[in-house]
N, C-alpha and C positions, 0 to 999 in steps of 0.2 A: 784282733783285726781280721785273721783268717775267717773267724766266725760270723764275725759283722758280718763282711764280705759276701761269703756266703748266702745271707740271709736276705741284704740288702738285692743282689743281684735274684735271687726266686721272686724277693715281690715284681721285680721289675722287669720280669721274664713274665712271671704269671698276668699282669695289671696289663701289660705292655700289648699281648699278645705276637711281640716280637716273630717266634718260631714258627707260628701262624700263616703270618706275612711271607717271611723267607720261602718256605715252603708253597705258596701260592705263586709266586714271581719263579720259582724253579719250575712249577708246571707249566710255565706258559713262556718259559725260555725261547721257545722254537719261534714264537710266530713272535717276537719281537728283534727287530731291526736300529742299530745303532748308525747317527750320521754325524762325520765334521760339521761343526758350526763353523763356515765361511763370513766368518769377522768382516773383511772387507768390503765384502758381497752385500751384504747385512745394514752397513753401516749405509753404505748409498740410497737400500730400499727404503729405508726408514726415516732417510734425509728427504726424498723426492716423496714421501705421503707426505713428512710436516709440507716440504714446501707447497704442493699442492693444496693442504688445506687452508695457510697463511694465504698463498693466489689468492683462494676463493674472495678473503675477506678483504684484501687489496680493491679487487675490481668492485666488491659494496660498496666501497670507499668510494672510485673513483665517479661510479654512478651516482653517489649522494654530490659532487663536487660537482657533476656536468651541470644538473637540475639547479645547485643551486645558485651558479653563473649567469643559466639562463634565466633563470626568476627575477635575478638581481637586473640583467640587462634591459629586461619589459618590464619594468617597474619605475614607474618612475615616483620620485620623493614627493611626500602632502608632506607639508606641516600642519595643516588644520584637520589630517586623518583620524578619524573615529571607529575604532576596532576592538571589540572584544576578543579576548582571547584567554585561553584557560590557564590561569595562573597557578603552576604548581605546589603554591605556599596556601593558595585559595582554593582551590579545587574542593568541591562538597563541604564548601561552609555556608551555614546559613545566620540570618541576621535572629534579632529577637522575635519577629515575628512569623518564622518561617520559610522568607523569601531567600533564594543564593544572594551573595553577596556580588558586586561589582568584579568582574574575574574571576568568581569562584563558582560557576554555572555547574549541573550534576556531571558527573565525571566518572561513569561505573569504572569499579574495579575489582578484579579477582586474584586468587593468589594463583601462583605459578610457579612450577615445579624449576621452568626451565631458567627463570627471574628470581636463584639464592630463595624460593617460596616467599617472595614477596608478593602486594598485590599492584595487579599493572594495567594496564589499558592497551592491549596489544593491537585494537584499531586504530589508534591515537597517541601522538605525541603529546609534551604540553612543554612551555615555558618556564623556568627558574629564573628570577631575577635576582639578584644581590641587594641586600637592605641598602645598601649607599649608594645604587643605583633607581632613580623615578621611574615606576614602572609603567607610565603612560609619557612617559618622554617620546618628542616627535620620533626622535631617531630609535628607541626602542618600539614604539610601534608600527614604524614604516618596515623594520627587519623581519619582524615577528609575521609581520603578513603577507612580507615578499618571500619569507621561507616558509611559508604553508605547504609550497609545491612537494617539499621534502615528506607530507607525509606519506602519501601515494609508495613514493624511492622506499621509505623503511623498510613501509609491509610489502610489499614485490621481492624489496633485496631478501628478506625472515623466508618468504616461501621460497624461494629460491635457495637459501642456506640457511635451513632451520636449525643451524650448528650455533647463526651468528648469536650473539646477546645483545649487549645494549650500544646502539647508534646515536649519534648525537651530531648538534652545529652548533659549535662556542661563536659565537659572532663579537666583533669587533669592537662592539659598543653594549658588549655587558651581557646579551641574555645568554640561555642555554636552553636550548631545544632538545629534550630527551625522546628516545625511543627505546620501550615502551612507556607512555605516560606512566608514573608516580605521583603519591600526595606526598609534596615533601613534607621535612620535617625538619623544623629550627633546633638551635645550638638549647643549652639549657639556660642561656641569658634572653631566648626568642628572637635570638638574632643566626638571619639566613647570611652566614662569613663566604660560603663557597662564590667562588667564581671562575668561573669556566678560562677565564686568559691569564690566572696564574698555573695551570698544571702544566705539567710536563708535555702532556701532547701536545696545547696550542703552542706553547712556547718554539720548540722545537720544529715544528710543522712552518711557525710565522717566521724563524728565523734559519741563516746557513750559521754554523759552529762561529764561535765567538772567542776572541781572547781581550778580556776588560780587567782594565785597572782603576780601580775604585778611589776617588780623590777626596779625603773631608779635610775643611779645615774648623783644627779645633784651637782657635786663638780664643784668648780671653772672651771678643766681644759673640762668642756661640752659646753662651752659658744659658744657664735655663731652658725654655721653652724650643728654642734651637737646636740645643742639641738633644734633643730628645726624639725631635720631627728629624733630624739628621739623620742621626742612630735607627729609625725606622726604615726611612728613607734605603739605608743600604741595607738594612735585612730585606727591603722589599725585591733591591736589584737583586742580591743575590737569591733570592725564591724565584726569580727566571732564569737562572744558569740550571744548566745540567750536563749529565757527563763529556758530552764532547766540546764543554767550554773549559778554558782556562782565564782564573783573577787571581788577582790580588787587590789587600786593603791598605792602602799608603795615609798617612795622617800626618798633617801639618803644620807648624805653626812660622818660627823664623829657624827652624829645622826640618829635615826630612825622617819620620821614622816608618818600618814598618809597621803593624800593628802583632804582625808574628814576625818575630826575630829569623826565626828558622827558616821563613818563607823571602830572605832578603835578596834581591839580585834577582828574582823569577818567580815563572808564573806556574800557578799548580794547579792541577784537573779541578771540576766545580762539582764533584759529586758530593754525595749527600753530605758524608762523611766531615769531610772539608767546610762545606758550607756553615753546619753547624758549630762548627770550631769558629770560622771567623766570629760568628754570631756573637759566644761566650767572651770574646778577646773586646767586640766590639762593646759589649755593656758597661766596659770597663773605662774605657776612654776620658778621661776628664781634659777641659778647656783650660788653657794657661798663656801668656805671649801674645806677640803680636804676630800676624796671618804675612805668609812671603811666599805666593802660589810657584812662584817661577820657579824655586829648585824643584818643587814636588811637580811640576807640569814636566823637566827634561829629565828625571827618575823615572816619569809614567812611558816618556818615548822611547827611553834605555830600553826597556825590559820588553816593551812589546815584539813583536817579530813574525806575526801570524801570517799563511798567505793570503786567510781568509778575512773574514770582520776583524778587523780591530777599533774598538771605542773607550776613551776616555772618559767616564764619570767624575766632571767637578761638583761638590757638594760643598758649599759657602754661602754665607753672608756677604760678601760682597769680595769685587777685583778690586787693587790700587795702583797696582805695579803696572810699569812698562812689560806686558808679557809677549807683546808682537815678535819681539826678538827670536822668541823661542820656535814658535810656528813656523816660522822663516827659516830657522834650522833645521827642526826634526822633520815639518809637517808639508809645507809647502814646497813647490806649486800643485803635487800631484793626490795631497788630502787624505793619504790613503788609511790617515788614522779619522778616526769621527772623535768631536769631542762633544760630550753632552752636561748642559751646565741646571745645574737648580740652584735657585734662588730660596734661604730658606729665611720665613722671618718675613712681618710686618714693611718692614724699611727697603723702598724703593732705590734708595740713593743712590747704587749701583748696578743698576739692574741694565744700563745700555752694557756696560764692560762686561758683566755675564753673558747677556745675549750676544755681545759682538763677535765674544770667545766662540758660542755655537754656531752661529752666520759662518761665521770664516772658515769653518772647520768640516762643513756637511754634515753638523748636527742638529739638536734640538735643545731650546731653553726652555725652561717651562719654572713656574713661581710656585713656591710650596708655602702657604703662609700658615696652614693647620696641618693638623695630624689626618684629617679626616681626605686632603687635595693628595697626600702620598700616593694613593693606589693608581688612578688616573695618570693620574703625572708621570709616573715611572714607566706604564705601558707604553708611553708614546717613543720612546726610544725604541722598542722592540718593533711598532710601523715604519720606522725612520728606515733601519734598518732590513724591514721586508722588500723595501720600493725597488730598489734592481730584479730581485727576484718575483715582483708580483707586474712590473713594467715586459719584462721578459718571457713572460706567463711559463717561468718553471713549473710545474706539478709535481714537488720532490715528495713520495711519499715517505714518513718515516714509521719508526719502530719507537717506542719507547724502551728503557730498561726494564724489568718488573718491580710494582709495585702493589697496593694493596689500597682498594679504593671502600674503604672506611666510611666516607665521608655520603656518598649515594649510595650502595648497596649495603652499606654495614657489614662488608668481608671482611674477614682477613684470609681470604685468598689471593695468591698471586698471579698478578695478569701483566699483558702485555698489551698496549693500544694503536695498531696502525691508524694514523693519520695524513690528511692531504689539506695543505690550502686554498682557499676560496677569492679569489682576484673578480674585482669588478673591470668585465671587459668595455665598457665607455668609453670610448675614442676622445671625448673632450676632459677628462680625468686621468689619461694613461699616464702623462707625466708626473703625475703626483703620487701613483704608484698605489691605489687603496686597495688594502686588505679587508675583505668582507667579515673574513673566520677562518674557521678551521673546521671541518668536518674528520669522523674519525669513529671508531669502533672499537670494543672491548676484547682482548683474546684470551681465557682463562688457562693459564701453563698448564694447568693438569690436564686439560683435554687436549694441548699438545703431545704432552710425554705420554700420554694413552696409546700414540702412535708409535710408540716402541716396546712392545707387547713384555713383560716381566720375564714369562716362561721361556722366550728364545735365549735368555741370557744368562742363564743360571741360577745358582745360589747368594752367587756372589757379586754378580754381574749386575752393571746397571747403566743409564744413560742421563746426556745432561747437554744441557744448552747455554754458551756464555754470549755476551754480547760483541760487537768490533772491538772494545773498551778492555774486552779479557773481565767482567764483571757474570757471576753468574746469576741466570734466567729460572735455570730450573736446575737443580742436583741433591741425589738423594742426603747428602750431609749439610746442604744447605737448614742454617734454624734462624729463620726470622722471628722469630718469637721469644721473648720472653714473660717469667712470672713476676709483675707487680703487685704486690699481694695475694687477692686470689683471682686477679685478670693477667690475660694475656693481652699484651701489646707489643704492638712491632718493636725492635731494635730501634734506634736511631739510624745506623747506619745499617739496615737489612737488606737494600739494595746498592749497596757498592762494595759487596763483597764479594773477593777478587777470587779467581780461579785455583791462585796457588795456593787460595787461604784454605780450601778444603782438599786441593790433590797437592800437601804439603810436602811429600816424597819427591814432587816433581824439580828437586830442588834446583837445575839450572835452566826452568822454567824450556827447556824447549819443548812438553807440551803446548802450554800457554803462549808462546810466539808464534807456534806455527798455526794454533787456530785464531788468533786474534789476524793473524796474514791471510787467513780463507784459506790456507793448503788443505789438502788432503791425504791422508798419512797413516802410519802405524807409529806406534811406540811402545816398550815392553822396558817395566817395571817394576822391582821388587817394594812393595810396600809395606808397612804395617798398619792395616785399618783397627779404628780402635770403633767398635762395636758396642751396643745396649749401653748408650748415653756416654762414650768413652770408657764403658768401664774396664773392658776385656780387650785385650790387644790379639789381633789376627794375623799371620807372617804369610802373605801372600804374593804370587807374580801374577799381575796385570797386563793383558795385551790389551791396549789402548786403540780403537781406531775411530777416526775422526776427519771429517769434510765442512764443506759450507752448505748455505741453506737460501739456495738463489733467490736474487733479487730483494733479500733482505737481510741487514748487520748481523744475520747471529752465524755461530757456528755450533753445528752437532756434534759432541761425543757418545763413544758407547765402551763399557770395558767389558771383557771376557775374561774371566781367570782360568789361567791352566787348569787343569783337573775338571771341576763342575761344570763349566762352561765351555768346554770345546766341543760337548758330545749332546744332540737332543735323540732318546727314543722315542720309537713307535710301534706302537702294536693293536693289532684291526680286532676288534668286535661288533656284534651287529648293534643295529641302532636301539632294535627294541629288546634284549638283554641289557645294553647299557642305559636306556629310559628308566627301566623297571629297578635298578639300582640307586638310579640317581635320586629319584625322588623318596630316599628313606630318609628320617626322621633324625638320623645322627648325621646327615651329609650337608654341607654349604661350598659352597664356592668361594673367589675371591668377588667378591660387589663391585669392588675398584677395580677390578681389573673389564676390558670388552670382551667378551664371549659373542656377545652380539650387540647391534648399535642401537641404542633403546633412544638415542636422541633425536633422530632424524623425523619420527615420526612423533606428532604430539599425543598419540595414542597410545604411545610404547610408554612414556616418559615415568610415567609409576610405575612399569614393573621393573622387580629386581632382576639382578644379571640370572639365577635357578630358573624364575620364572621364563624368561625372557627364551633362555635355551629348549625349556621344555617346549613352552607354544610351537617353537619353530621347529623343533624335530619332530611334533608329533602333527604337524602338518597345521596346525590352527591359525600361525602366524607365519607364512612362506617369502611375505617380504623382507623381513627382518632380513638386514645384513650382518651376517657371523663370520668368523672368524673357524672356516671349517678345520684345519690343524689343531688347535686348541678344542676344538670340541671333539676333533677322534681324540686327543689325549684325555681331556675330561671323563669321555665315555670308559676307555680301555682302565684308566684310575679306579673309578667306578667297582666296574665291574671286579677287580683285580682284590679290592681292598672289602667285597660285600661282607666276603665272612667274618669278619670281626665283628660286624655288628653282632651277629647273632653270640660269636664267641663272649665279646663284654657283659651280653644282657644274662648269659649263662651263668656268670662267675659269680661266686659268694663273696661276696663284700667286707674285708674287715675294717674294723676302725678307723678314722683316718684316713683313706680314701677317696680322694675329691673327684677324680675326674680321670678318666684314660683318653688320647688324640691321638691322630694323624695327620699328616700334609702332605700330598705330594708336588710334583715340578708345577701338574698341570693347577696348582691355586685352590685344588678340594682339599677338603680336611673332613673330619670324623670323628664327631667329639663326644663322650657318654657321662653323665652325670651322674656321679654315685650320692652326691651330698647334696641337698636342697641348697637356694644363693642366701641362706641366712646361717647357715652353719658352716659355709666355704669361707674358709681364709684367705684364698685365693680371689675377693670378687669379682674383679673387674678382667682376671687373666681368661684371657679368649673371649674378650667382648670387644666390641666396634671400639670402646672408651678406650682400649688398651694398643694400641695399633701397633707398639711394639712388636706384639706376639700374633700379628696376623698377617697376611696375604697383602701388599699393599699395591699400588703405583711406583711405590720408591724401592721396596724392598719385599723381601723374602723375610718372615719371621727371626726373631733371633736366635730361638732356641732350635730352627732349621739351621739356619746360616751356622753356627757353632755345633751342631751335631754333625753335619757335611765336614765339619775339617777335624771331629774325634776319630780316634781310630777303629777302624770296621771290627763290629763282634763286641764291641764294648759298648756300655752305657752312659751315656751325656746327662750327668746331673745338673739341674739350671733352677736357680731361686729367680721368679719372676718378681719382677721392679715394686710391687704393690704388699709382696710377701716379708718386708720387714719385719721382724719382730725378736723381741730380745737380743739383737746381736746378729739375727740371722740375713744373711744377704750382705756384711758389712765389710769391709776390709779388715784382716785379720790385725794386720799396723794397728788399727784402734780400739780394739781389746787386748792386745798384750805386744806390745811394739817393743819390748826388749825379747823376747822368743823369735820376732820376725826379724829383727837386725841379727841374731846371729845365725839365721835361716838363711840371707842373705850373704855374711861372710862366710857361711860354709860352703855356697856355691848350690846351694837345692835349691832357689830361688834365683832365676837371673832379673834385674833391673831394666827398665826397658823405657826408653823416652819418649812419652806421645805431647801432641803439641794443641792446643786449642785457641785459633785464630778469631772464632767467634763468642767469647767471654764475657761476662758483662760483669762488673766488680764497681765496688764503692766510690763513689767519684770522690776522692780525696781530693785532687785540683787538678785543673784542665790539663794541666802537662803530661801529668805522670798520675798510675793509680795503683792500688796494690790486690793482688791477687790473695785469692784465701791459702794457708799454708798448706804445704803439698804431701805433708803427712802430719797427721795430728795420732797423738795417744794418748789413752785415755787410761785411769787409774785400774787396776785389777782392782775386783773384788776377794780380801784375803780371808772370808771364812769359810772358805769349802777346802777338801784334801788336797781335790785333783780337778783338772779341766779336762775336757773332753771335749776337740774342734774339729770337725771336717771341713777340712778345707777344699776351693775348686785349684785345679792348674793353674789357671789362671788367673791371677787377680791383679785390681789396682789399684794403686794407692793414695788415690782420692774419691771418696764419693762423690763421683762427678755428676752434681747437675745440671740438668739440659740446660737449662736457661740462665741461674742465677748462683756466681760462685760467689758465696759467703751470707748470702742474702737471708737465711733462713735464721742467722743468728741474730741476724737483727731483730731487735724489739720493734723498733718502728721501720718503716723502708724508706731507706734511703735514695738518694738520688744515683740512678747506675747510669756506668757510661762502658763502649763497648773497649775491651782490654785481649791482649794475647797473653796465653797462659802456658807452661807446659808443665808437665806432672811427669807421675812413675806408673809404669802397672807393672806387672812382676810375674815372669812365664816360668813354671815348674821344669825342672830336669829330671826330667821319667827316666831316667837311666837309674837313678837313684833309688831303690825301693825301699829303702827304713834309716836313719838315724838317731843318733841321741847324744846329750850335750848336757853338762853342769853348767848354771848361769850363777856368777857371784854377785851381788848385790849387796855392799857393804859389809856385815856381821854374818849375814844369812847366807842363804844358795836355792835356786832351784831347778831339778831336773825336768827335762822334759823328751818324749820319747816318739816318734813319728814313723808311720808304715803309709805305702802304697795301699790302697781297698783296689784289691785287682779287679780287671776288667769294668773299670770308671776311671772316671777324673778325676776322684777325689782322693784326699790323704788324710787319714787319722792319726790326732795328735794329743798327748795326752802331758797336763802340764801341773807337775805338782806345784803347788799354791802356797809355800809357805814365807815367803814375802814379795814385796813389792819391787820393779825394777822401773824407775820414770826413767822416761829420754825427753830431751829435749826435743821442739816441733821444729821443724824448718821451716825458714819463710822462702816464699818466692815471691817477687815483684812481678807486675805485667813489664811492657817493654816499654821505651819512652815512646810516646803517640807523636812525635815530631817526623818520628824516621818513618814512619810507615807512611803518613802522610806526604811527605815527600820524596819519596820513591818514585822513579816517573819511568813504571814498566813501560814496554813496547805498548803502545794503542791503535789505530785504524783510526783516522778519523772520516767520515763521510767524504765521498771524494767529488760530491756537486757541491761549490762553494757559490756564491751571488752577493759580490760583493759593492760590485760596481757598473753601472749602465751609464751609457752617454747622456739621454733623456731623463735623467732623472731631475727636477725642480728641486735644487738642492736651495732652492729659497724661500721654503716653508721649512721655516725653521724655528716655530714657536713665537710665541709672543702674540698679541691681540691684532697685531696689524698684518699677519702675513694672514691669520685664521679669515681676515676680513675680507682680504684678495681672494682667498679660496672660495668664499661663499658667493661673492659676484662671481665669480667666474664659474660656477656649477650654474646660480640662477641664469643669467646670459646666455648660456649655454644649450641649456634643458630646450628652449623654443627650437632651436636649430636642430638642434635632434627630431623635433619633434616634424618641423614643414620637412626634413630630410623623410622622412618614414614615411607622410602622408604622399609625397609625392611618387 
C-alpha cells in the first residue's frame, strides 16, 4: 500500500501540476485581499435585481391590458365582419396551385436565438385557434381584429425589454394571439388540442382562489355514454384548479362517498400532484342505485369554509328530490356558496330542476349532451365567477408556479408567466361582468437565478425561489425530469414540489413558514447534502438567508456554508496581462454563468460569455453590460493559473493519461488533452453534455464541491458518472456485500441516512408503490486468489439514479409515478488507517486486509477469494402517497379575494333564455352608445 501510495500520489503531483500552482498563489500573497461575505446584505441585493426585473415585465403586462380595453371599448361587434387574418396552423400554406391558402397569406420567418432558436416573425403577431373552435366565427373574428391594436404594445414592449420573450392574449372566446408570430404545429393525430383558457395563467388571471367540491352522480341510470362525458367533464374542472385552489371529488348514489377515502371530511390543495390522483380514482368510478342528491349537496356545504370563492359543481342526469330544504339551510339568503349544475345526457326531463338548482344559487347551468360541449361548457363557470372582479375593474396581476411549456415552444425549461385580466369597460354590459382574456408573458427561471451570480456564494453555496404555496420555482436539487426510455419528460408532479422535499434537514420546517409568510431572516443548519446524483453524502452548516420579492408571491433564498462561503478574494492585475492570458487555447469560462449581458442587445446574442468579455475589455464592444467584480476575478485567475499551460504541454505523456484541469471560484477552468475523444474513456467528462462536472447556474462542479471539503495537501480521487466500467464507480455493497457488512460492524464505515423526496418507482397501484432495494449484492466471482479494491470515503449504497429508481431493469418501461425514497451512503473513519478480519461463510473462510493510501480518499483493500458469502437484499417501500397528499403545510394564499359585488346580474345563469335577454340587450344597446358618442 505504502508503495501504491507512493506512486499514485507522483503521478498525481506530476499530471496535476499541483506544486506549480501553490507556488504561484504564494508569490502573489501580497497583493491579494480576503472579505466577509455579508449573507444578509447579499441576500436583499439580489432580491431587489429579481424584483426589478420581474417590475419590468409586470408593467409589459399592464401596457398590453391598457391597449387592449381600449380596443375592445371603440369596437364595436359585426356579425356579418369579413377579416383575414394570419392563421398560425395556415401561415405559408399554399393550395395546389400555388396560391396561400384562405388564412394562410406569407408570413416570413426566421430563427432566433433569443425564441429557444425557433423561427418567428418578430414584426408580427398571429392567431392559434383550437380545432373545436370555427375559426371564422363572428365572435372569433370580431376579437382577432379588435386585438390587432396589441401588435404595435408587443414590439414597443421587446424594445423596451429586449429581456422579454414571448407575449400573448388568450381571449375569452378561444383564440390566442402570440408574440412573436410562429407556424404552429399540430399534435401527431393533426389535431391543434392547445387552448389558451385551460392554462394556468388564464385560469388564474380569470379567477380570485377557489375552494370546489365536485358533485357526480353515479346512479344506475348514468351508465354508458354518461358517464364517460361525466368522468371527462370533471377532469376538465379540475384542469382549471391550481395551487391556490382547494377540492374535492364527492360521488353519489342513495349514499354519500368520497372518491378518496383519505380525503374524507376536507378539502385539499388542487396542485398538480393531487389533481392527477383524483383523475386515476375518477377512472374508476362505476354506476349502481338510485341517485339521492340532498345528502351529497349538505356534505358539499359541510366541508366548504373558504372566505373566498366557494362553488359547488353538480354533475347529473337529472334532480327528483325536494332539494329546497337544503339551500334554505346551508345557502340562503346570503348565496355565498355558487352552485354550478351540468346536465349530462340527451334527456331533457329534468333539466328546469337543474337549472333552478343554479338560478338560485348565483351559478351557472349549462347541457353537456356530447363529449365534444365539455370544454365550453366547463369554462363558463370560471366567467361566472370573474364577474365581481371584472364588474370592480380589479387588475390582480398574477404569477404562475413554474412550469414547462412543451406544448408552443417545445422546452423543457422552466418558466414562470405573469399575467393580468382584460375587462370589457361598456357601461351597458358592466353588470354582466365580461371578461375579454387574459394577457400575460413568459419569464424563463434561469435568467431569474442568473441574478444571483454563482461566484459570490461559494462552492457550496447556492440560491432558490419558492412560491406563497412553499412549492419550489427555482432550486439547484430541484429534478423535473425524468428518463422514459431514452426521453426525458417532466415528472408528473414537477411543479408541486414542496420546499422541505429538497431542504429535507429543515425538518420543523421553520425555514419553509417563515418564507411562505414573506419574513425576512436568517437561519443556520446542520445538514447533510447528498451530492453527484445522491451518491456521496456532504456534513455541512448552512447559514440560510432569505426575504420576499415585492409585489409578487415568491420568496428568495440564498445559502452560504461556513468555511467556502464566508470569504470572497481579490486580487488586481492589469487588464492587458490578464487579456493576453485569457484568450489561451486550454482556457473557458462558465457560458451559463453573466460575465456580461449578451441579451439585451440582439447583436450580442451569439456571442459566447469568452467572447463577449474579450470584445469588451479590449474596447470593441463598450456597451456591453459586465459584471466588473467577476471580471477582476476572471482576469487575476487568468493570469495566476497561465503557467500550467505551458507546464502541461511540457510533460511527457505516459500511457493512460486522458486529460489534466483546473477550476477556479471565478467559473475558469483549464483543461489539456493528452488523449484524442476516441481513445478517452472519459467522453463526455468536461463537456456541456456532462454538466455535472462543469460551472453551472445551479452549481459548482462536483469534483470542485467534494475536493473543497477533502483535506488540504491531499488528493481527491473522483470516478466521473460516464466512467463506469467493470465495477468501477459502483458501490462496493455490490461486489462483495459480505466484506462491506463487516466493514460496517467494525465501525470503519459509519451508515448514514439520505432521503429522496423526488423518486419516481413503479406504479404498482395508486396508493402505494415500491422503491428499488436500498442495497443489492451481487455474486463474487470465485476464480481469482485475491481482489484488489480501492475504495473512496465516501460511498453510497444505492446507485442512485437521477431520474428513475428501478427503471433500468425493466425490460419494458413501465408506468412511473412520483414516490419518496430513503437510502444509505456510508462516510469512512479516517481515524482508522488499516484493518483485517476472517469472514466464515459456511465450510469455507475468507480474509481480507484494508490500509489508508495516504494523502487521498482512498482505501486499499485486498480480499482473498476463496468462497462465496450472499446476504440477503433489503427492501424499502416509498411512503404511502395519502399522507403526503394530505399534509396541509402552512400556505399564503393571495390576499385580493372577488368574490362578491352588489351589481353583479346574477340572472344570467345559463340556459337558452337568459343567453337571449343577453343578446337584445347588447343589440338595444349598441345604438345608444352610439347617438351618445356622436353627440
Amino acid at each position: 500500500c505504502i508503495i501504491y501510495s507512493t506512486q499514485i500520489n507522483a503521478i498525481a503531483s506530476k499530471y496535476s501540476g499541483a506544486a506549480l500552482l501553490q507556488k504561484k498563489l504564494k508569490d502573489v500573497e501580497p497583493i491579494i485581499r480576503i472579505e466577509d461575505v455579508d449573507g444578509a446584505r447579499l441576500v436583499l441585493d439580489f432580491a431587489e435585481e429579481i424584483e426589478r426585473m420581474l417590475g419590468s415585465k409586470m408593467k409589459s403586462v399592464k401596457r398590453l391590458a391598457d391597449t387592449a380595453e381600449d380596443a375592445d371599448l371603440y369596437h364595436e361587434y359585426n356579425a356579418s365582419l369579413q377579416f383575414d387574418y394570419f392563421n398560425a396552423l395556415l401561415v405559408n400554406t399554399m393550395d395546389e396551385e400555388g396560391n396561400f391558402i384562405e388564412l394562410g397569406g406569407e408570413f416570413p420567418l426566421e430563427e432566433n436565438e433569443h425564441f429557444n432558436k425557433l423561427s418567428v416573425n418578430t414584426l408580427m403577431s398571429d392567431i392559434q385557434v383550437p380545432t373545436n373552435v370555427y375559426n371564422k366565427d363572428p365572435n372569433i373574428l370580431n376579437g382577432v381584429y379588435m386585438s390587432e391594436a396589441l401588435n404595435d404594445i408587443f414590439i414597443n414592449n421587446f424594445q423596451k425589454d429586449p429581456t422579454l420573450t414571448w407575449q400573448y392574449f388568450g381571449s375569452s372566446s378561444g383564440f390566442f394571439r402570440l408574440y412573436p408570430g410562429i407556424k404552429w404545429t399540430p399534435d401527431a393525430n393533426g389535431v391543434v388540442s392547445f387552448d389558451c383558457r385551460n392554462r394556468n395563467w388564464y385560469i388564474q388571471a380569470a379567477t380570485s382562489p377557489k375552494d370546489i367540491v365536485i358533485v357526480v352522480d353515479v346512479s344506475g341510470s348514468m351508465k354508458g355514454l354518461k358517464m364517460t362525458i361525466a368522468k371527462h367533464t370533471i377532469n376538465t374542472i379540475l384542469d382549471t384548479l391550481g395551487e391556490n385552489d382547494f377540492v374535492n371529488v364527492i360521488a353519489y348514489t342513495d349514499y354519500v362517498r368520497y372518491v378518496e377515502p383519505c380525503f374524507k371530511g376536507t378539502l385539499v390543495q388542487a396542485d398538480l400532484d393531487n389533481r392527477e390522483h383524483f383523475k386515476l380514482l375518477i377512472e374508476e368510478l362505476h354506476v349502481k342505485g338510485e341517485a339521492k342528491v340532498k345528502k351529497a349537496m349538505k356534505e358539499s356545504f359541510r366541508i366548504l369554509g373558504s372566505l373566498c370563492n366557494q362553488a359547488i359543481m353538480l354533475i347529473t342526469d337529472g334532480a327528483m328530490e325536494d332539494f329546497q330544504s337544503v339551500f334554505e339551510e346551508f345557502n340562503w339568503p346570503d348565496k355565498k356558496v355558487r352552485v354550478f349544475t351540468y346536465l349530462i345526457g340527451r334527456d331533457m326531463t329534468f333539466s328546469e330542476n337543474v337549472k333552478w338548482i343554479a338560478c338560485n344559487n348565483k351559478g351557472y347551468y349549462t347541457h353537456i349532451s356530447t363529449l365534444a360541449d365539455v370544454q365550453e361548457n366547463v369554462m363558463e363557470y370560471l366567467h361566472v365567477l370573474s364577474r365581481p372582479m371584472v364588474i370592480n375593474h380589479d387588475h390582480d396581476i398574477i404569477w404562475t408556479e413554474a412550469y414547462m411549456d412543451s406544448v408552443v415552444t417545445h422546452s423543457l425549461l422552466l418558466m414562470t408567466s405573469v399575467a393580468m385580466p382584460v375587462f370589457s369597460k361598456k357601461k351597458e354590459t358592466l353588470s354582466h361582468g365580461i371578461l375579454l382574456g387574459v394577457v400575460g408573458t413568459d419569464v424563463p427561471l434561469l435568467e431569474v437565478m442568473k441574478l444571483a451570480p454563482r461566484y459570490k456564494l461559494g462552492a457550496h453555496g447556492y440560491a432558490f425561489l419558492i412560491t406563497n404555496n412553499g412549492y419550489i420555482l427555482a432550486h439547484p436539487d430541484l429534478r423535473p425530469l425524468y428518463s422514459d426510455g431514452k426521453k426525458l419528460k417532466p415528472k408528473p408532479n414537477y411543479n408541486s414540489v414542496d420546499l422541505s422535499e429538497a431542504e429535507w434537514e429543515d425538518t420543523e420546517d421553520s425555514l419553509r413558514t417563515a418564507m411562505v409568510k414573506g419574513e425576512t431572516g436568517t437561519l443556520s443548519l446542520d445538514v447533510r447534502a447528498a451530492v453527484d446524483k445522491g451518491k456521496r453524502p456532504l456534513f455541512l452548516k448552512n447559514e440560510y438567508f432569505y426575504t420576499t420579492i415585492n409585489e409578487t408571491p415568491f420568496s428568495f433564498g440564498m445559502v452560504l456554508t461556513r468555511g467556502h462561503g464566508q470569504y470572497m478574494f481579490f486580487g488586481n492585475v492589469s487588464v492587458e496581462e490578464g487579456l493576453h492570458d485569457l484568450q489561451q487555447p486550454d482556457l473557458s469560462i462558465a457560458d451559463e454563468w453573466t460575465y456580461c449581458e449578451t441579451d439585451i442587445d440582439p447583436h450580442h446574442r451569439k456571442l459566447t460569455q469568452l467572447q463577449a468579455v474579450v470584445r469588451y475589455l479590449t474596447g470593441k464592444e463598450p456597451d456591453l453590460e459586465c459584471d466588473e467584480i467577476l471580471l477582476q476575478q476572471v482576469l487575476f485567475d487568468a493570469v495566476v493559473t497561465a503557467p500550467l499551460e505551458a507546464y502541461w504541454t511540457a510533460l511527457t505523456v505516459d500511457e493512460g493519461m486522458e486529460s489534466a484541469f483546473l477550476g477556479t471560484r471565478s467559473g475558469l477552468m483549464r483543461v489539456i488533452r493528452y488523449a484524442g475523444s476516441e481513445k478517452r474513456v472519459g467522453k463526455k467528462f468536461l463537456t456541456p453534455v456532462d454538466k455535472e462536472n462543469l460551472f453551472t447556474v445551479d452549481h459548482f462542479p462536483i469534483w470542485y464541491r467534494m475536493a473543497a471539503e477533502n483535506k488540504p495537501g491531499q488528493f481527491f480521487f473522483y470516478v466521473p458518472h460516464d466512467d463506469i466500467n467493470k465495477g468501477v464507480g459502483k458501490f462496493f455493497g455490490e461486489i462483495d456485500g459480505s466484506v462491506m457488512a463487516q466493514l460496517l460492524k467494525s465501525g470503519l464505515f459509519k451508515r448514514v441516512t439520505l432521503y429522496d423526496y423526488q423518486a419516481m418507482c413503479k406504479n404498482a397501484h395508486h396508493h402505494t408503490s415500491g422503491a428499488r432495494p436500498l442495497l443489492s449484492v451481487l455474486k463474487m466471482y470465485p476464480y481469482f486468489e485475491t481482489y484488489r479494491f480501492l475504495l473512496e470515503f465516501n460511498i453510497c449504497g444505492l446507485w442512485h439514479n437521477d431520474y428513475v429508481v428501478d427503471a433500468h431493469r425493466q425490460k419494458k418501461v413501465e408506468l412511473m409515478q412520483p414516490c419518496n425514497t430513503e437510502y444509505p451512503g456510508f462516510m469512512y473513519d479516517t481515524s482508522i488507517r488499516e484493518t483485517n478480519s476472517i469472514i466464515k461463510c459456511g465450510r469455507c473462510q475468507k480474509m481480507f486486509v484494508l490500509q489508508q493510501v495516504p494523502n487521498s480518499n482512498l482505501v486499499m483493500l485486498v480480499v482473498q477469494a476463496d468462497c462465496d458469502c450472499l446476504l440477503n437484499s433489503f427492501e424499502h417501500n416509498a411512503t404511502v402517497k395519502c399522507n403526503r397528499m394530505k399534509s396541509q403545510k402552512i400556505r399564503r394564499r393571495p390576499e385580493s379575494c372577488h368574490a362578491y359585488h352588489p351589481h353583479e346580474n346574477a340572472k344570467d345563469c345559463g340556459g337558452m333564455d337568459s343567453l337571449i335577454i343577453f343578446l337584445n340587450l347588447y343589440v338595444f344597446l349598441v345604438p345608444v352608445r352610439l347617438l351618445i358618442q356622436d353627440q
